[in-house]
Steps between C-alpha positions, in 0.01 A plus 500: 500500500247573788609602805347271763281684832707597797431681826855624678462435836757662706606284798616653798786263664709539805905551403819350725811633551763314365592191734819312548578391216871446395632759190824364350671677164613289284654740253552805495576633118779738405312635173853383320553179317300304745168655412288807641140611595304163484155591397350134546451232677682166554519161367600159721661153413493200681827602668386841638673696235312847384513660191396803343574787308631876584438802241836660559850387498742207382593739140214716585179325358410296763588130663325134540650401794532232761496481911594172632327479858802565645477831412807463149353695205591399133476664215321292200458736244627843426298707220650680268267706369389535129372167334558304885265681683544803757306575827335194639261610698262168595584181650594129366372218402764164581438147379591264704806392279635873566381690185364828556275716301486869543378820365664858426361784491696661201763421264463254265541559131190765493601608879161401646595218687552102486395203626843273580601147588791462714645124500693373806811532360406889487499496120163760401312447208251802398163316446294816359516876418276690542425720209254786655219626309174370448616135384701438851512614804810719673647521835390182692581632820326164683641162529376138278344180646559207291254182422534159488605502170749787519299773345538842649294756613496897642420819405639819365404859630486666208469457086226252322183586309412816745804583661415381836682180546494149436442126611738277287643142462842374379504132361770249557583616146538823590198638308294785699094499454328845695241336673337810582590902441334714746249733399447721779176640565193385716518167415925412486788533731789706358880484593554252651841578707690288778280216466514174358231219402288259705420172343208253620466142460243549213806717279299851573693788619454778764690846529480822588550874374637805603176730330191425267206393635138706596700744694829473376687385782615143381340198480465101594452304150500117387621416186366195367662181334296633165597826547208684641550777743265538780633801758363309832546821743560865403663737811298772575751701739418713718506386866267175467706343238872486353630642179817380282557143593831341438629147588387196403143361615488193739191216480433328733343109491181629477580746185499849704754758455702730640739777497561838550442866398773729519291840599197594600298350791459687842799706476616439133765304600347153364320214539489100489221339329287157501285522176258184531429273221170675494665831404440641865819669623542562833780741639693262757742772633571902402830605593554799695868556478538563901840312705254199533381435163639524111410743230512476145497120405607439191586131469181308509465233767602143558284228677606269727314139529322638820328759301753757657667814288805609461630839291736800530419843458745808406384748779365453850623392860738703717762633258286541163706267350285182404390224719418101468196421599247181589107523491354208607161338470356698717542867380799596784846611273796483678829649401800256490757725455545936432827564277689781676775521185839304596247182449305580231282850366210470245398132455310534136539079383239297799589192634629146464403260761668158603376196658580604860333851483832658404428827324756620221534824272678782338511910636510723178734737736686486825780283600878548570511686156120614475465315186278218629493210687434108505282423845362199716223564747499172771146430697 
């Protein structure tokens, strides 16, 4: 498990201000029975509808939800706590036939989380358990992708063989298999928190983690269809290079990735990152938390088919209160939208992004109720 070479390069890129773009809430949560504090992001049918998941609310564990494009939110699931799950904290998967698969953070028989299926008719079925200790991994605090076949896969933050996390998959049985436990150290990523799995065409997976590496501060790894971890970039922090990624890496066509740090860089207020299939990363923008710019991305990035980004970050732009941004091919970042509170405060989950150019997400905080809101950013 060899690290490959790198050289951070730290790119200095002009920054926008946010241009006239049009903001429109679509719901603004209560924290009561219809859900509260969405951590993630957003998932979209065919029709336009969203769904997702909030940590608070319905009978106090936390909601799946849906938001027709019209702005109508629906409740799907209520948890209950205990042996259903409590405090979902990552995103959704949704099969085109309307099941959804989810994760908790707790509850469950061992109260270390779950991975669920929700069917259409909102009936949930708990898939797997995790058990904690050094067998199986606790807490997945990311979301699953699902293959072909209907296997799925995501991490845990803490629990397997050293304590530090895991990478696991759930057959269409049901049965779990760790496909990795993270050793920490030099040569491993460890905790891997907020994020969830990246899946190429060959069946290898890429990921990220909040600390291990050479200097601690998180790392870029692939995990390979036989199993073998190779950690492709480790974050040296400081100000030429990011530390504690979250999100979920993006590839492009020609196999480079991206994301984002969530400190560090030139003002420790984070970074986004290209890391090259040669193992080169180059720093493509470092936040600096002023009224024209973001700070503190924690959501990865998304990528557009014009090679253009698109993420959220929790700080930055002229009220502190998060910002949407764009980078484009070019190195210029330009802020789509500053939350000011009423609309939105703290937007933790990144980005969903439709056909059109449409731009949709959650707000941990802020709204009619401060508990969160549902949000569409127009080009």
């Amino acid at each position: 498990m060899l690290a490959l070479a790198v050289v951070p390069v730290l790119a200095v890129v002009p920054t926008q201000p946010a241009q006239a773009q049009t903001f429109t809430l679509l719901h603004s949560f209560t924290g009561g029975k219809d859900g509260g504090y969405p951590y993630a992001g957003l998932v979209r049918d065919a029709a336009g509808n969203l769904y997702g998941t909030a940590e608070y609310g319905g009978a106090g564990y936390g909601v799946v939800f849906k938001v027709s494009s019209s702005g109508t939110e629906t409740v799907l699931h209520t948890f209950a706590g205990g042996k259903d799950g409590k405090y979902p904290f990552a995103g959704l998967v949704r099969e085109p036939n309307g099941t959804i698969f989810g994760t908790t953070a707790y509850g469950g028989s061992s109260g270390a989380g779950i991975v669920f299926e929700l069917s259409k008719s909102g009936k949930e079925t708990v898939l797997h358990t995790f058990a904690g200790g050094t067998a199986d991994g606790c807490n997945p605090y990311g979301g699953l992708i699902r293959d072909a076949a209907g296997n799925l896969y995501g991490t845990t933050e803490f629990c397997g063989a050293s304590g530090y996390g895991t990478v696991f998959k759930i057959d269409t049985t049901g049965t779990e298999t760790l496909l990795h436990s993270f050793a920490g150290g030099a040569s491993d990523g460890a905790y891997p928190l907020w994020t969830s799995l990246l899946r190429d065409k060959k069946g290898d997976f890429y990921g990220v983690t909040d600390e291990g590496g050479t200097s601690g501060e998180g790392v870029v790894y692939m995990l390979s269809s036989s199993g073998t971890l190779t950690v492709l970039h480790a974050f040296a922090g400081g100000t030429a290079d990011g530390c504690n990624p979250f999100g979920t890496p993006a590839m492009d066509n020609a196999g480079n990735l991206y994301g984002s740090a969530e400190l560090c860089g030139s003002r420790n207020k984070g970074i986004v990152w290209e890391l090259s299939t040669a193992g080169t990363e180059t720093v493509l923008h470092s936040f600096i938390g002023r009224s024209t710019d973001g700070a503190y991305p924690g959501s990865g990035v998304i990528l557009d088919a014009q090679g253009n980004l698109y993420g959220d970050t929790e700080g930055g732009d002229a009220f502190g209160l998060g910002a949407v941004y764009e980078l484009n091919q070019n190195g210029t970042l330009t802020l789509l939208h500053g939350f000011n509170g009423p609309d939105g405060d703290t937007p933790f989950g990144g980005v969903t992004l439709d056909g059109t150019g449409n731009l949709y997400g959650t707000s941990f905080a802020g709204g009619v109720q401060g508990s969160g809101t549902v949000w569409k950013v127009t080009p």
